[in-house]
C-alpha positions in Angstrom: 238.9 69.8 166.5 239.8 66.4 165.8 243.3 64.3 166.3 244.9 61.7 163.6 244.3 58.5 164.4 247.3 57.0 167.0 247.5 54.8 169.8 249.5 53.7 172.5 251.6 50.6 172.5 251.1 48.2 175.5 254.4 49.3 176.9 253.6 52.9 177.1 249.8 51.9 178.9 251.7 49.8 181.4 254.4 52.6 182.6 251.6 55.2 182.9 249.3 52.5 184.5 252.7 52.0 186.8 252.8 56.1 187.5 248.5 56.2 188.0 248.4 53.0 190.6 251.8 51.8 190.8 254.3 53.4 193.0 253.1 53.1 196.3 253.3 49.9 195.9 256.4 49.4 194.5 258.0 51.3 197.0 257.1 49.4 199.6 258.1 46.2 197.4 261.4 47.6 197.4 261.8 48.3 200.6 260.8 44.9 201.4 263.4 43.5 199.0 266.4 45.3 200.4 265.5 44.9 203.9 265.3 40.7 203.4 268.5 41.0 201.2 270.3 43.0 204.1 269.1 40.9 207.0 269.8 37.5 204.8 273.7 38.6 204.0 274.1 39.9 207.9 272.3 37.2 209.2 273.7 34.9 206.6 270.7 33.5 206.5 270.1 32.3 202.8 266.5 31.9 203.4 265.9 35.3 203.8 268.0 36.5 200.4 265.8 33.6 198.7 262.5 35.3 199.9 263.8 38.8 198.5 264.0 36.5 195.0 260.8 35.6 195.7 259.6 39.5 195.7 261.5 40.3 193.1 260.5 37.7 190.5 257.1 36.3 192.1 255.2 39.2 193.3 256.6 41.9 191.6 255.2 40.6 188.3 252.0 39.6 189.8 251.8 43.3 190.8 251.8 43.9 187.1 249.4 41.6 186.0 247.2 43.0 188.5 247.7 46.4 187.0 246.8 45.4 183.8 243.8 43.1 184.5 242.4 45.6 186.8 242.8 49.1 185.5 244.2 48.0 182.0 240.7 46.1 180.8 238.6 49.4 182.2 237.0 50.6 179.4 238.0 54.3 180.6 241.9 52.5 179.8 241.5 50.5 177.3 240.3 52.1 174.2 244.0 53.6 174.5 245.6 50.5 172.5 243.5 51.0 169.8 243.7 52.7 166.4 241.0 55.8 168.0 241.2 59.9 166.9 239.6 62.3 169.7 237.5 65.4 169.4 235.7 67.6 171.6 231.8 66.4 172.1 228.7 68.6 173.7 229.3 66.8 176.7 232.8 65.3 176.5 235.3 64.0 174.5 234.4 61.5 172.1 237.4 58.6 171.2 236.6 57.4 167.7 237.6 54.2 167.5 239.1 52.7 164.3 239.0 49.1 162.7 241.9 48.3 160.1 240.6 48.0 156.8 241.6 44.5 155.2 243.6 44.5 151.7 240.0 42.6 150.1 238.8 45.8 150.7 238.3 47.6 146.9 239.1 50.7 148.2 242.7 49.8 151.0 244.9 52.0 151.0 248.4 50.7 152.7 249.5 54.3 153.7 245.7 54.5 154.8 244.7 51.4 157.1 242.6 52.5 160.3 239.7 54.6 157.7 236.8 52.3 159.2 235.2 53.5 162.7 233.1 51.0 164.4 232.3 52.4 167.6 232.5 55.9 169.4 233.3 55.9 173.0 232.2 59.1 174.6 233.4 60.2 178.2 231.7 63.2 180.1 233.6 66.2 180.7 232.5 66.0 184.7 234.3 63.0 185.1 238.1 64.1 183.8 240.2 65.0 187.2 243.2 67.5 186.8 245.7 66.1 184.2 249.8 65.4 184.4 251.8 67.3 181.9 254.9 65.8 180.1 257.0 67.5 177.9 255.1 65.8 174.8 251.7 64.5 176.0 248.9 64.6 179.2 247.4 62.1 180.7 243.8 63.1 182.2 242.8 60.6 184.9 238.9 59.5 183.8 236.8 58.4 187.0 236.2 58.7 190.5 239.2 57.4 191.6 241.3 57.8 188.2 240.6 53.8 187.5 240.8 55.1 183.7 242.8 57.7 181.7 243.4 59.2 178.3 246.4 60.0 176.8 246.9 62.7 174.2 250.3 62.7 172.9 251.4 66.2 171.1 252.4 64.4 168.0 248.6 63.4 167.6 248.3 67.5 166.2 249.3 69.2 163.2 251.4 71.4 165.4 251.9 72.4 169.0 249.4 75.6 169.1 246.3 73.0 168.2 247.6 70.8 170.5 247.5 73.5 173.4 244.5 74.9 172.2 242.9 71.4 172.8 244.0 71.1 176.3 243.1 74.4 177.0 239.6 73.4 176.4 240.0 70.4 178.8 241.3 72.6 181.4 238.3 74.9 181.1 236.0 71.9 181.9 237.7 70.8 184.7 237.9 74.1 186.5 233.9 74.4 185.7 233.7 71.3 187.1 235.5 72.1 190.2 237.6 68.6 190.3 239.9 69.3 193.4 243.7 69.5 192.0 244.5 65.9 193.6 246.5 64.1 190.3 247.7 66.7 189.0 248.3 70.5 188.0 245.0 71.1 185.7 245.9 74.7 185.3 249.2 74.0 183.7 249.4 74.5 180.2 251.8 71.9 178.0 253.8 75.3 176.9 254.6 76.8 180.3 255.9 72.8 181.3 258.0 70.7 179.5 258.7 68.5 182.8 256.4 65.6 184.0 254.8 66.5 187.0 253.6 63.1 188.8 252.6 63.3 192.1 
């Protein structure tokens, strides 16, 4: 069972990046912010309410960057930007990776552009951990400690049941796997939860 060909914008990669690595993080960032705010305007200390700035628009995007240069470039992570279809290998799912075909081409077709695949990326079913459910897509944490992930969005499927049925799978392999339910609920299928469950 194959996908269509979709991808995620950069946007999308960095809020789920943010959810995977993020929050603790930003938490305590926050906290830090309205603790130097506070003190600065009881203290009246300006110094203090200029370090909060500092936080906020210094460290805060470095925090970003850091997401993106360090989980984002993974190639567990990265093949998710690009024009790829998935499918169900012997020993794991297979991304297929797409190259847009260029209008020289004697056969473009405009409506048709990603038709080209250059590359296969295959990940083994032993290393997917237990996935997060949203109301129209999971994410499956790829890796040891999750440092990759792939996204399969609902609207990648002809319809919902082929959808399911394709998750279903995954869930099979992690239970036979015995990946300990740490990122997720694995046994959750997209029909029974229309919530995100992040932990």
């Amino acid at each position: 069972m194959d996908t269509s060909i979709f991808k995620m914008s950069a946007a999308q990669m960095l809020s789920h990046l943010y959810w995977l690595h993020g929050r603790n993080w930003s938490i305590f960032l926050l906290l830090t912010i309205i603790c130097l705010t506070v003190a600065g305007i009881v203290a009246s200390d300006l110094r203090l309410v200029i370090c909060a700035l500092i936080v906020l628009f210094i460290v805060v995007p470095m925090l970003m960057a850091m997401l993106y240069i360090n989980f984002g470039l993974d190639p567990d992570c990265a093949f998710n930007v690009l024009p790829h279809s998935l499918r169900h290998g012997a020993e794991g799912i297979e991304a297929c990776i797409f190259a847009a075909s260029s209008p020289d081409d004697d056969d473009y077709d405009p409506e048709h552009p990603y038709r080209k695949e250059y590359t296969v990326k295959r990940i083994s079913y032993d290393e997917l951990l237990p996935y997060q459910v949203a109301s129209d897509s999971i994410i499956v944490p790829v890796g040891p400690h999750g440092r990759g992930f792939i996204y399969i969005p609902a609207s990648a499927f002809d319809n919902r049941a082929r959808f399911e049925a394709f998750v279903n799978e995954i869930s099979q392999h992690i239970a036979r796997h015995g990946v300990p339910n740490k990122r997720g609920t694995a046994s959750s299928s997209p029909a029974s939860s229309s919530t995100s469950k992040r932990k």
